[in-house]
N, C-alpha and C positions, 0 to 999 in steps of 0.2 A: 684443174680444180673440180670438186664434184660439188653436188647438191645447187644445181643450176635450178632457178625457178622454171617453171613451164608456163606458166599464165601470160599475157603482155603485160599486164599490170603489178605482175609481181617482176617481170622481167623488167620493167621502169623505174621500179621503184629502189630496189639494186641498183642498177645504173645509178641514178641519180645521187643515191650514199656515197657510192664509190667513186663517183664527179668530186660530189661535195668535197669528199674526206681531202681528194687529191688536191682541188683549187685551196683548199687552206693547207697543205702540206707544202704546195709551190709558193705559195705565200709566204710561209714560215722559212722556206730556203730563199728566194727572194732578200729577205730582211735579216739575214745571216744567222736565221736562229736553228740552223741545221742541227743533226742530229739522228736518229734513226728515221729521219721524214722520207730520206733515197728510199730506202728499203720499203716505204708502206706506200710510197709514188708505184716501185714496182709493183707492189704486191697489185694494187687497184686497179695499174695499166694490165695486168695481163686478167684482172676479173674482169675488168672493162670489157676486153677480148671477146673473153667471152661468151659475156651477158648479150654482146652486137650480132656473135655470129649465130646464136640461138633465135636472139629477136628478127633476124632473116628468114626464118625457115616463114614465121608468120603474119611479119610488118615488117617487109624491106626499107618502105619510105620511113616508117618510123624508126629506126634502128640509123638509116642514114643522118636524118634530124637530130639526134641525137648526137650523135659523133661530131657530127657540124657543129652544134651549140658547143660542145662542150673546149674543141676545138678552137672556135672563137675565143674563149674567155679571154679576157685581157692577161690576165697571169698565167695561164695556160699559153697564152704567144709568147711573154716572154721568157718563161722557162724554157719552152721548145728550143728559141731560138739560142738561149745562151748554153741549153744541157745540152744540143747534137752539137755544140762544139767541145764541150768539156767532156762529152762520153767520145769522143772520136777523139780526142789528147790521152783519155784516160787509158782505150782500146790501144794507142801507139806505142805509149812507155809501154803496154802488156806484152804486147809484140817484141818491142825492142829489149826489154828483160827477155824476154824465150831466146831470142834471139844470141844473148850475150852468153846466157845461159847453157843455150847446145854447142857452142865454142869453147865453154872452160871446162876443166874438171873439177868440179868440186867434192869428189868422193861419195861417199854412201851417209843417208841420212837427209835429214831436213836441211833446209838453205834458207840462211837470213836473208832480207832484203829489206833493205833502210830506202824510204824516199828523203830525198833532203831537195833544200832549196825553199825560196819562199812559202809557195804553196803547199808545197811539201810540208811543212815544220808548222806553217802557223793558220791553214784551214783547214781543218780534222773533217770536216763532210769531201773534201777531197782527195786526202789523207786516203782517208776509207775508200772512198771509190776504185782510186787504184790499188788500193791493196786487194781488196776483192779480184779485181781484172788480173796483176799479176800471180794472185792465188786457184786461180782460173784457167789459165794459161801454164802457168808452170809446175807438174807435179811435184810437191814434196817442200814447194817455197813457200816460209813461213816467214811474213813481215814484222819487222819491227822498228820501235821507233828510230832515228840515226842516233847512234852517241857522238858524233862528230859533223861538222859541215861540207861542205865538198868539196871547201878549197884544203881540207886537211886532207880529205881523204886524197887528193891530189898531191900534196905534198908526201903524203905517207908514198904512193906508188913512186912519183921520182927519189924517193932516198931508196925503197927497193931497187929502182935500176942504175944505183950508181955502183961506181967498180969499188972493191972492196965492203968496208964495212961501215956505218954511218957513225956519226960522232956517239958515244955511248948517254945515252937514258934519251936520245931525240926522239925517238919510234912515241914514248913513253909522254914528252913534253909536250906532244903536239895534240896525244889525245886529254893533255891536260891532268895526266895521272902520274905524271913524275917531279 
């Protein structure tokens, strides 16, 4: 980012918006009112950055103070604690899509990918998270919602590998459109 302040007190006073904005943006996901709050969390955490690394050159102690308090907040711990485990679930499906991904052929072109599953379907702020991570991860993979659950999607692969041919319109029944 540019247009860094240079003063300490304009370098504080930054910080402090960009504390602020985050502790009620953690608040608002806290109380499941997410939304584009992930994205403005990141945006803050990385001015936070580096409003601290600037405020080092000329107020180490304050810059460290800083970080400390803001660290402390009570909503600030418990985001911490519950986002490094949901960015580190989010980071493994991403892996694990790349993963599945450099194993198939899926031809030339963009590549859907459906999350399903509880979280999947019915928290859109985490929804989003991983679609980000596997859109991040996987060139050319564009997410969308599932049209089907995973236990269909499961039932659709076992009627592919059965021998011959599956009873006629099942493919069709199961995604509900026959």
């Amino acid at each position: 980012m540019s247009g860094l302040p240079t003063e300490p007190a304009e370098l504080k006073a930054e910080y402090v918006r960009c504390a602020s904005q985050n502790v009620s943006s953690i608040k608002a996901i806290m109380s499941s009112e997410a939304g584009d709050v992930v994205r403005k969390i990141e945006a803050n955490q990385m001015r936070m950055a580096e409003l601290i690394k600037e405020m080092r050159k000329t107020d180490p102690t304050a810059a460290a103070t800083w970080e400390a308090s803001y660290y402390r907040t009570p909503a600030v711990e418990e985001y911490r604690g519950k986002c490094s485990s949901c960015c580190a679930l989010t980071d493994a499906l991403a892996e694990c899509a790349e993963a599945v991904f450099g194993r198939l052929d899926f031809g030339d072109g963009p590549v859907e990918v459906a999350l399903t599953g509880g979280l999947g379907q019915n928290v859109p702020a985490y929804r989003d998270m991983v679609h980000r991570a596997v859109e991040g991860q996987i060139p050319g993979a564009r997410c969308v919602e599932a049209r089907a659950t995973n236990l269909v999607g499961a039932a659709l692969l076992a009627l592919e590998g059965l021998p011959g041919t599956a009873a006629p319109g099942a493919h069709a029944r199961l995604l509900g459109i026959g």
